[in-house]
C-alpha positions, 0 to 999 in steps of 0.5 A, a space after each residue: 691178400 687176395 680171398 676166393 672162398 669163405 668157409 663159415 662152419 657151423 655146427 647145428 641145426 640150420 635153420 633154427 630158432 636158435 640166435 646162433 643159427 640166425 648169428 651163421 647166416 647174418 655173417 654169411 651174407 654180410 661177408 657176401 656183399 663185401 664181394 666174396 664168395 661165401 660157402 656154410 657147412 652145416 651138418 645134415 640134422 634130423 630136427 632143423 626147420 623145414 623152412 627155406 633158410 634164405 627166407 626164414 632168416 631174411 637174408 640174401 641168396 648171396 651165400 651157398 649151404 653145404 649140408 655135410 653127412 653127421 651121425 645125428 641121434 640126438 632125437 632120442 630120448 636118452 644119452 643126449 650128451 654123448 650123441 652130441 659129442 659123437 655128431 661133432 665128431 663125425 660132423 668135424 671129420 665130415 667138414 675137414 674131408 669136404 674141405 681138404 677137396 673144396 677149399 684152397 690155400 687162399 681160401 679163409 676158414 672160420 667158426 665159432 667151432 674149435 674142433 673144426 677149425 683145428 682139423 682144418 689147420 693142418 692144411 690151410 694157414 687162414 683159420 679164424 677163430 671166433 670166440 662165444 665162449 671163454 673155457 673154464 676147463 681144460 685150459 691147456 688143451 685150448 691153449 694148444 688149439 689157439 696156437 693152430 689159429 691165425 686169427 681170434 675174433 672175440 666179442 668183448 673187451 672181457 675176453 680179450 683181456 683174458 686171452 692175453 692173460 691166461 694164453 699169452 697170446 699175440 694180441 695182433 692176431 687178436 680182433 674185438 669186434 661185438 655183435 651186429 644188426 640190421 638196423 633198417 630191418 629193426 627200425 621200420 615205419 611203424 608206430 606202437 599203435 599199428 604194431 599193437 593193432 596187427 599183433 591184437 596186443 592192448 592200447 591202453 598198458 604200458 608194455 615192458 617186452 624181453 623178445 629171445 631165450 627163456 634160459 635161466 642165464 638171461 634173466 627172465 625170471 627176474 623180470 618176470 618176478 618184477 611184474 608183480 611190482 608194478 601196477 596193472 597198467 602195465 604188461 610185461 611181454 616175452 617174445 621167443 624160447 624153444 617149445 620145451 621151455 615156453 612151457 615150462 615158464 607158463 607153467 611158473 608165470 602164465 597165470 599172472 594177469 601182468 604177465 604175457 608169453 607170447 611164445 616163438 616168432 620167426 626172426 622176421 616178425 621180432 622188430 614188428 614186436 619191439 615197436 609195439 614196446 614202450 620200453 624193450 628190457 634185458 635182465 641177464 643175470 650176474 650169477 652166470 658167467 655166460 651172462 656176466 662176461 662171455 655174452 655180446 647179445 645180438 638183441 641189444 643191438 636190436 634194442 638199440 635199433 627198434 628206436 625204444 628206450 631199453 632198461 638193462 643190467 649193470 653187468 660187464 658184458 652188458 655194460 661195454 655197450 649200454 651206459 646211463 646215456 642210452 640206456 636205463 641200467 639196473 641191479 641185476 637179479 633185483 626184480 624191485 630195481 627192474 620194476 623200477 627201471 621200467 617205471 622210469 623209463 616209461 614215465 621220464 619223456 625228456 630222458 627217454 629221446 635223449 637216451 632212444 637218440 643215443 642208443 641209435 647213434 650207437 648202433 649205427 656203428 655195429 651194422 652186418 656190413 661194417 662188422 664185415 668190412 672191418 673183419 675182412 680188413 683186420 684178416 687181409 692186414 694180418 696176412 
């Protein structure tokens, strides 16, 4: 199949602080260096950052942003889930018009937005559907939707299994391919010493950091329950959240002398963070099934490239990935386990290189542009 044009649409605010905002532009120009011409469609929201979304996320001018008309009042104080509704609405109809005139037959449409993309189907063939989430209601309706598709991307094994259970659906036009990083731009020449210097973070703890959401689905709260199980020599750090809900964790944890919230960096300055780490944590919950199953983290991958031995759950969705050979896997929602956890990661030298080792070795293979590659391919086998 010979592609002109990638459609990617993406409905939020662009840029953000949000991962998938960040997840939009890393695929946008992945798709780019593999030779195609990429365009974003994005809705023209009131509260996006202000900043260059080329320079805020880091990435190549490689890919165009379209910013499409949507009724935006979510900065209201009220009714925010109905204003929601109504802006993907109005944003849907918005990104069908604009395509209906932009795009050809050829040309791939793909999101992570079901109701975009089933606009987008009754007048191109090439949709692809890449799904973050797995439905807990409703199921006919997307059983309807998934027919529309030509192409399923999904994260994890979980998922897949699923899809084929509840939808029947054909598994050939079903994809697996997890989340990705820049593993260059995480494993950069620095050691922890240099990075604690530059970011006036102490030398003489043991630093356990978590960089990404506060969301109660992640786990924080545990780890953050987990600082008072360890001794004084260490810090526990959290790096990122929205302004919103930074606060509210200062407001249960800040007082703890163990416990250092940093609040929100660009995405630019997370790997300088995780090299100034002795051990980079993930504590998602087993309570959630956002957490249990749908999730595939881009900050494990990150982990994974910031060359630190990381302690992370024993959950499913974690577990596709990380295992006792590159990681040091713990009870979810344990606080003591996870001050375990970290405990030995810092303490046992010979493991962490086996494991650090390991952990990289492994994420060489979820690069951006192998994702890429082996997205096209799959897309072009199955026209």
């Amino acid at each position: 199949m010979s592609v002109k044009t990638l459609f990617l649409i993406f409905n939020g605010r662009f840029p953000s602080e949000k991962a998938a905002s960040l997840f939009a532009a890393k695929n946008c120009e992945a798709f780019a260096d593999e030779g195609l011409r990429v365009v974003l469609l994005a809705p023209r929201r009131l509260l996006r950052l202000s900043q260059d979304p080329y320079e805020y996320y880091h990435v190549k001018q490689n890919f165009k942003i379209v910013f499409l008309p949507t009724l935006d009042l979510l900065f209201l104080p009220i009714f925010k889930k109905f204003f929601f509704s109504i802006g993907f609405l109005f944003f849907s109809f918005s990104s069908a018009v604009y395509l209906k005139f932009k795009a050809t037959k050829e040309d791939i449409i793909y999101s992570n937005e079901s109701l975009p993309l089933w606009c987008a189907s009754f007048f191109f063939k090439n949709t692809c559907y890449e799904m973050h989430d797995f439905p807990e209601s409703k199921l006919s309706l997307f059983g309807m939707f998934l027919k529309r598709m030509r192409f399923v991307l999904v994260h994890n094994r979980w998922k897949m299994g699923r899809l084929r259970e509840v939808f029947e659906i054909d598994p050939r036009k079903i994809m697996y391919e997890p989340n990705a990083v820049d593993v260059e731009g995480f494993d950069i020449a620095v050691n922890k010493d240099e990075a604690r210097r530059d970011l006036a973070l102490p030398l003489d703890k043991k630093i356990a950091m978590y960089t990404g959401h506060l969301y109660g689905w992640k786990g924080v709260d545990t780890l953050a329950q987990a600082a008072g199980n360890l001794t004084g020599e260490f810090l526990v750090v959290f790096v990122g959240g929205t302004e919103k809900d930074i606060e509210s964790f200062k407001g249960k944890y800040g007082d703890d002398p163990c416990v250092f919230i940093a609040g929100h960096k660009k995405h630019s300055e997370i790997p300088l963070w995780q090299k100034a780490a002795d051990v980079l944590v993930l504590p998602n919950t087993a309570r959630k099934n956002i957490s249990k199953y749908y999730t595939s983290p881009m900050k494990l991958f990150e982990y994974m490239a910031s060359k630190r031995p990381i302690v992370a759950t024993d959950i499913p969705s974690i577990r596709e990935i990380l295992n006792k050979t590159n990681a040091f896997i713990v009870s979810p929602d344990d606080p003591e386990a996870m001050a375990k956890g970290i405990i030995e990661a810092v303490q046992n030298d010979t493991k962490n290189k086996k494991i650090i080792q390991e952990a990289y070795s492994d994420v060489e293979l979820h690069t951006w542009s192998k994702r890429a590659k082996r997205t096209l391919g799959f897309l072009e086998k199955g026209v």
